[in-house]
N, C-alpha and C positions, 0 to 999 in steps of 0.2 A: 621537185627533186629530179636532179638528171641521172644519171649513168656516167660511170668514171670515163665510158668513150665518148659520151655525149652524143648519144644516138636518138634520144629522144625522152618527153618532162612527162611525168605522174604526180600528182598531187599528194600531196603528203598530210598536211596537217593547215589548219588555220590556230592563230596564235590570238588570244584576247586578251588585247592591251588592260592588261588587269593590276598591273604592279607588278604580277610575276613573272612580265612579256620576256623581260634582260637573262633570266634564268634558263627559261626556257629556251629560248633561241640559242644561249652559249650550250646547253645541252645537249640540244639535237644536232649546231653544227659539230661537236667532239664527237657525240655516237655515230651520226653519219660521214664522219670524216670530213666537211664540206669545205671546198675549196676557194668559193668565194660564193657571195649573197646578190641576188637581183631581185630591186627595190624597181615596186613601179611608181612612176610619176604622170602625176594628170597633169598632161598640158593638152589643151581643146583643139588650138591652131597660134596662128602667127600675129592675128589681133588678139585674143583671150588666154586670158591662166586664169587656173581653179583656184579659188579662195585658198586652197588646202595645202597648194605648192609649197609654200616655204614650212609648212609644220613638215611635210615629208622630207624638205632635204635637211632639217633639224633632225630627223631622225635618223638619216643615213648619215649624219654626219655622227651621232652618238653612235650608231652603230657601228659605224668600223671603229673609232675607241673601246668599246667594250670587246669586240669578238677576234679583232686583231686581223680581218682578211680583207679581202677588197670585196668594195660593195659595189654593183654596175648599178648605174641609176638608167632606165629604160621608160619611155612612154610608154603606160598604161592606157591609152585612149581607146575608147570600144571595145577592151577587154571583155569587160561585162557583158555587155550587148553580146558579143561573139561566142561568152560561156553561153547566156540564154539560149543562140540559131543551133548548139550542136546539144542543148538537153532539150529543145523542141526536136530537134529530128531525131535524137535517140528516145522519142516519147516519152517520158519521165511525169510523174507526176507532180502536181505543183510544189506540194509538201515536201519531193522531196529533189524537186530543181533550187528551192530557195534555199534549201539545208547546205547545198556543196556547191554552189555557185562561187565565193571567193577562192575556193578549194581550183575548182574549176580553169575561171578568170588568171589567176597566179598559173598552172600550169601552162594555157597556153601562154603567157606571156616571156614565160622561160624557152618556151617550145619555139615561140619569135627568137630570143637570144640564140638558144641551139643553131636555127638556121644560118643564124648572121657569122654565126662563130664556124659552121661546117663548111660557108663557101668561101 
C-alpha cells in the first residue's frame, strides 16, 4: 500500500488465493480507496519465463474485470531474494522472516513502482 502522495510502500496484507481472494481484494481496494493495483510478474531474463507467466497475466487480466481499476503489471525478479538481504540485516528471526516475506517482497516492489512514478 502507498500513500495518496506516493512517498513511499508498507505492506499491508498477503491475500490467500482461497475462493475468497475476488472479495477480498474488492474490499480492501473500496476501504482503502485504491487507485490502481500492482501485479508482479516473473520474468527471469530475455532467454527464460517462469512457467507461472501466463497464470499471472490470467489473473491480472481477471483482475481488472472484477475491481474496475488499472492493474500495472511490474517484474517481480529478485523480489524475494531482496525481501530475505533487508529481514537478514534487520536480524529477524527465521520464524519470523518466512511469516512476512511476500508481505515484504510485494512492498518493495511497489516501492520500485513509487520510484519510477516520482522521477
Amino acid at each position: 500500500m502507498t500513500d495518496p502522495l506516493w512517498l513511499g510502500a508498507t505492506p499491508l496484507m498477503t491475500i490467500a488465493n482461497d475462493g475468497q481472494h475476488w472479495q477480498v481484494i474488492q474490499q480492501v481496494c473500496q476501504e482503502h480507496q485504491v487507485g490502481a493495483v500492482v501485479v508482479g510478474i516473473p520474468l527471469w531474463d530475455r532467454q527464460r519465463t517462469s512457467r507461472l507467466l501466463p497464470l499471472v497475466q490470467q489473473f491480472a487480466t481477471a483482475l481488472r474485470r472484477k475491481i474496475q481499476l488499472p492493474v500495472v503489471l511490474v517484474d517481480e525478479s529478485y523480489t524475494t531474494a531482496h525481501a530475505r538481504q533487508v529481514q537478514r540485516k534487520r536480524k529477524l528471526q527465521k520464524k519470523t522472516r518466512h511469516a512476512g516475506i511476500d508481505a515484504l517482497a510485494a512492498a518493495l516492489l511497489l516501492e520500485e513502482v513509487v520510484q519510477m512514478v516520482r522521477v
